[in-house]
N, C-alpha and C positions, 0 to 999 in steps of 0.2 A: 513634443512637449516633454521637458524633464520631468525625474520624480518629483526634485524641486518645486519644479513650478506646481505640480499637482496637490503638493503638502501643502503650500500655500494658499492655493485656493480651498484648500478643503478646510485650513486653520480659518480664515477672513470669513467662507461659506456660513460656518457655524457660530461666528461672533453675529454676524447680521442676523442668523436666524434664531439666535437667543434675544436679540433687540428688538425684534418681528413680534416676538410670542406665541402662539398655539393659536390668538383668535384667528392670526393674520395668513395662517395654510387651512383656515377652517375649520381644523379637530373639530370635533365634537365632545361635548363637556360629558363628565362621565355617565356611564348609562344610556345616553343617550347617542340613537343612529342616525349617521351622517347624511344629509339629502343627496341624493345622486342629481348629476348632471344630466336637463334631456341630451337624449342619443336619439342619430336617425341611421337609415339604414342605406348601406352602399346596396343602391336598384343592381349591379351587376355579381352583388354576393348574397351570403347574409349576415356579414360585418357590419355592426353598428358602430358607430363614431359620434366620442362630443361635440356638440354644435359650436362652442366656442373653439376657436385653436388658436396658434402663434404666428407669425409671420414675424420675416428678420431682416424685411429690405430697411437698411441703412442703420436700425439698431446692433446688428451684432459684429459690425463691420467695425470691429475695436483695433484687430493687430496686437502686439505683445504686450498691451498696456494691461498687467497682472493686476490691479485696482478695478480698473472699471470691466474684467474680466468675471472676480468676484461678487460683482455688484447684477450681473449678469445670472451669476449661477444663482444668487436669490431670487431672482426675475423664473428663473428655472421652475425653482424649488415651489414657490408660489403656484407656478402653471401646473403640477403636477397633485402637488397638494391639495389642491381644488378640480381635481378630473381631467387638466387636460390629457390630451395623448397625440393630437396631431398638429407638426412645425412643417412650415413650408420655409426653403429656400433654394438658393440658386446658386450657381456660377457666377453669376452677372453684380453677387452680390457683399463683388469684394471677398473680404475672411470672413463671410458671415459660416461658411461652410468649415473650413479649418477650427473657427472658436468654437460651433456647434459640436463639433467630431469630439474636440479637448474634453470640452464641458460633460457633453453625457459619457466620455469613457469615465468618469469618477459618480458617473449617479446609481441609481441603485435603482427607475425608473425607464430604465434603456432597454426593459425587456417588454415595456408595455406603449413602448412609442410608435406614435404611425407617422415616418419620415416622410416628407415629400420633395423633391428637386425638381429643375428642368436641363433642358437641353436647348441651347440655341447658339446655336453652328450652321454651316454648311457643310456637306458631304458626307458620306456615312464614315469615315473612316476617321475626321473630325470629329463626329458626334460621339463615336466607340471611345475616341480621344478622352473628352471632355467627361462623359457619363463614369468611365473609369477612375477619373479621378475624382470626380464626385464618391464613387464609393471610398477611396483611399482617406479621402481628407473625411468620411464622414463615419470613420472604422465601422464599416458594415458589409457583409458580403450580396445583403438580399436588400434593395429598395424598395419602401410598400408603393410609390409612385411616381413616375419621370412623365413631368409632363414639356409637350413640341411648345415654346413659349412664343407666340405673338406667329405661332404659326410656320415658322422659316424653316424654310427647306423640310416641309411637313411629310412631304411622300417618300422623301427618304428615310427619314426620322422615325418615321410610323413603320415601314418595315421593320428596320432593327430591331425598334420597342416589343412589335410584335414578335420579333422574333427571342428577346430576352424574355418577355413574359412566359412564350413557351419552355423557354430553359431554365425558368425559376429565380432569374437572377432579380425580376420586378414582379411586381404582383398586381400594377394599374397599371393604364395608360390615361395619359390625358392632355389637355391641348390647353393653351390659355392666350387670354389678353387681354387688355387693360384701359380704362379712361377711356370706355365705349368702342375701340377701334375692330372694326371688322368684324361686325355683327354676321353680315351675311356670308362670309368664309366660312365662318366657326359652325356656323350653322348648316354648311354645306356639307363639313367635315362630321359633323353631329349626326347627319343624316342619312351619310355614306360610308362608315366608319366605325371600325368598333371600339369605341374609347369609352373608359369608364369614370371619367372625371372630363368637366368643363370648369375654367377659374377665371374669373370676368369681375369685372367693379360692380360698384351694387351696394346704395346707399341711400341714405331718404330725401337726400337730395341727385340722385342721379336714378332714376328706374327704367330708365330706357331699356334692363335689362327682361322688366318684363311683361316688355311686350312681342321677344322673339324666345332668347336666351331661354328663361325661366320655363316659359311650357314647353318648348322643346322638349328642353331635358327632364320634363316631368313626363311628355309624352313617349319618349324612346327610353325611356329608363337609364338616365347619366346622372351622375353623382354632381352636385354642384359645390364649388368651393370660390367663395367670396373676398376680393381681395380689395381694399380702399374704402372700409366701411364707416370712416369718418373723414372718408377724402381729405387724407394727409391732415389732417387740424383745422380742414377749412368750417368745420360743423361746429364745434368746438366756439371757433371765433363770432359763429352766429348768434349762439347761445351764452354768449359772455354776459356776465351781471343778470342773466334771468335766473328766476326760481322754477324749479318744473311745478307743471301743473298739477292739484290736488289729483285729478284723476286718474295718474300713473299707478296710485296704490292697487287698483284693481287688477292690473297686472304684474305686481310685484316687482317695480320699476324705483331705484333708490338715488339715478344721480343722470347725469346726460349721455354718458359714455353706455349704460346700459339702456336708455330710451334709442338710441340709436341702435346698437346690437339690436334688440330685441326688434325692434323692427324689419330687421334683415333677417335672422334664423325664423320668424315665423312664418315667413314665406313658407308656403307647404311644398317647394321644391327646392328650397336653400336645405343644400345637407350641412356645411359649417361655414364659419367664417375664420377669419384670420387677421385679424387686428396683431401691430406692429407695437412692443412698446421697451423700455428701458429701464421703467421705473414699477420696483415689488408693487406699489400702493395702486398702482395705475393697473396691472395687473390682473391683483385682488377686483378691482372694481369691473374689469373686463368680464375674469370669469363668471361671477357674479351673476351677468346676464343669461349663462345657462340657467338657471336655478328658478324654481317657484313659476307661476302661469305666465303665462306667453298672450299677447293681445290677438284678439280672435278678429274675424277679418273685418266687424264697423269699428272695432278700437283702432287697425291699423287706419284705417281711411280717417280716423279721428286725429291720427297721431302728424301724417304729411300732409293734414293740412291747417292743422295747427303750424305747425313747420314752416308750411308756406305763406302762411299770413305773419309773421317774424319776419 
């Protein structure tokens, strides 16, 4: 990326975020202190992590288009503003890796991020391929975690990894997959294996995850990270033209997109989620769902089956 392009995004950065205002990153009015985000705790350290995070499959997959580049880095600014700290993305997904590398080299936020990528390849010497360029396009020399994606070529994968973590160049390992596939792999690997992240779908209309996934990883102590937690828009569409229910306020519940988070991070083995988005306001409302009480377990059983009678 030229300086060019970098002066540019930082000039467009700061018009948006003067059009945003102060409420829209959350500040806190004067005097007064800012709520923190719940954090939970990585079982394999004692690194606490936001329960909301970002995900970039198909959002950040822009290419040289400097407009919706900066329109991006307010998507940033927002997730930061408001506590986030951890971005999942990939190889697989597109420039989402190159835009992300651009973007945080001009933040001031880059010292407080918890990266995550994968790997999905075959052969170790693929994989060393692929993982190094991951760090190149993501200018970092330390990854906080590579996780073996959808499992491929996992025992080779899982050497290396293991073998970067001891060299310092990653600090997790973890395994994922997606739209329920390959519960009992994952779980095999969970079992057998020393990885400290699992990343699986997991949403209040899909909970298959917990009836293996979830205690699993609450029973061997695995960090969970949540990926498809409005199944692509499909929740969304369910809930078009209704009003939430009065009794959301009890748990500090303000629109659908956080009735839905919140239903996933309360899980008491959900460490974060990762919701995907493109737009600052969609965002704000994301993060949101970290914040104020969390429904306790007859609120959730209130919450999916309300759901399921919609």
């Amino acid at each position: 990326m030229s300086t060019a392009d970098i002066n540019l995004i930082r000039r467009q950065l700061m018009k948006i975020l003067g059009l945003m205002g102060a409420s829209m990153l959350g500040s806190p009015l004067s005097g007064q202190a800012a709520p923190a985000m719940l954090k939970k705790k990585i079982p394999s350290s004692d690194e606490y992590i936001p329960v909301i995070g970002m995900g970039s499959s198909r959002t950040f997959d822009v290419g040289s288009d400097e407009t919706v580049r900066a329109r991006l880095a307010s998507v940033l600014q927002v997730f930061f503003g408001r506590g986030g700290r951890v971005i999942d993305t990939s190889p697989m997904y597109g420039s989402s890796e190159q835009i992300l590398g651009d973007l945080l080299s001009v933040s001031s936020n880059k010292e407080s991020l918890f990266m995550a990528t994968k790997v999905w390849t075959e052969g170790r010497d693929e994989g060393i391929a692929q993982m190094q360029a991951s760090m190149r396009l993501l200018n970092t020399p330390v990854i906080d975690l590579i996780q073996i994606h959808n499992l491929l070529d996992w025992e080779v994968q899982m050497e290396t990894l293991s073998e970067w973590k001891q060299q310092g160049l990653i600090r997790y390992i973890g395994i994922t997959t997606h739209r329920g596939f390959n519960h009992e792999q994952i779980a095999f690997v969970m079992n057998n294996f020393p990885v400290d992240f699992v990343q699986f779908s997991y949403s209040i209309s899909n909970r298959e995850a917990e009836q293996l996934i979830l205690p699993l990883a609450a029973d061997r102590g695995i960090a969970t990270m949540v990926n498809r937690p409005f199944q692509r828009g499909d929740l969304f569409q369910r809930v078009k033209g209704r009003e939430l229910p009065a009794w959301v306020e009890d748990f500090d519940c303000s629109n659908w997109g956080q009735f839905f988070l919140k239903y996933v991070i309360s899980h008491p083995a959900v460490t974060c989620t990762i919701p995907a988005t493109s737009k600052a306001h969609h965002m704000q409302d994301n993060m949101g769902a970290g914040y104020g009480r969390m429904p306790n377990e007859q609120q959730r059983q209130k919450m999916y089956e309300y759901f399921d009678s919609l």
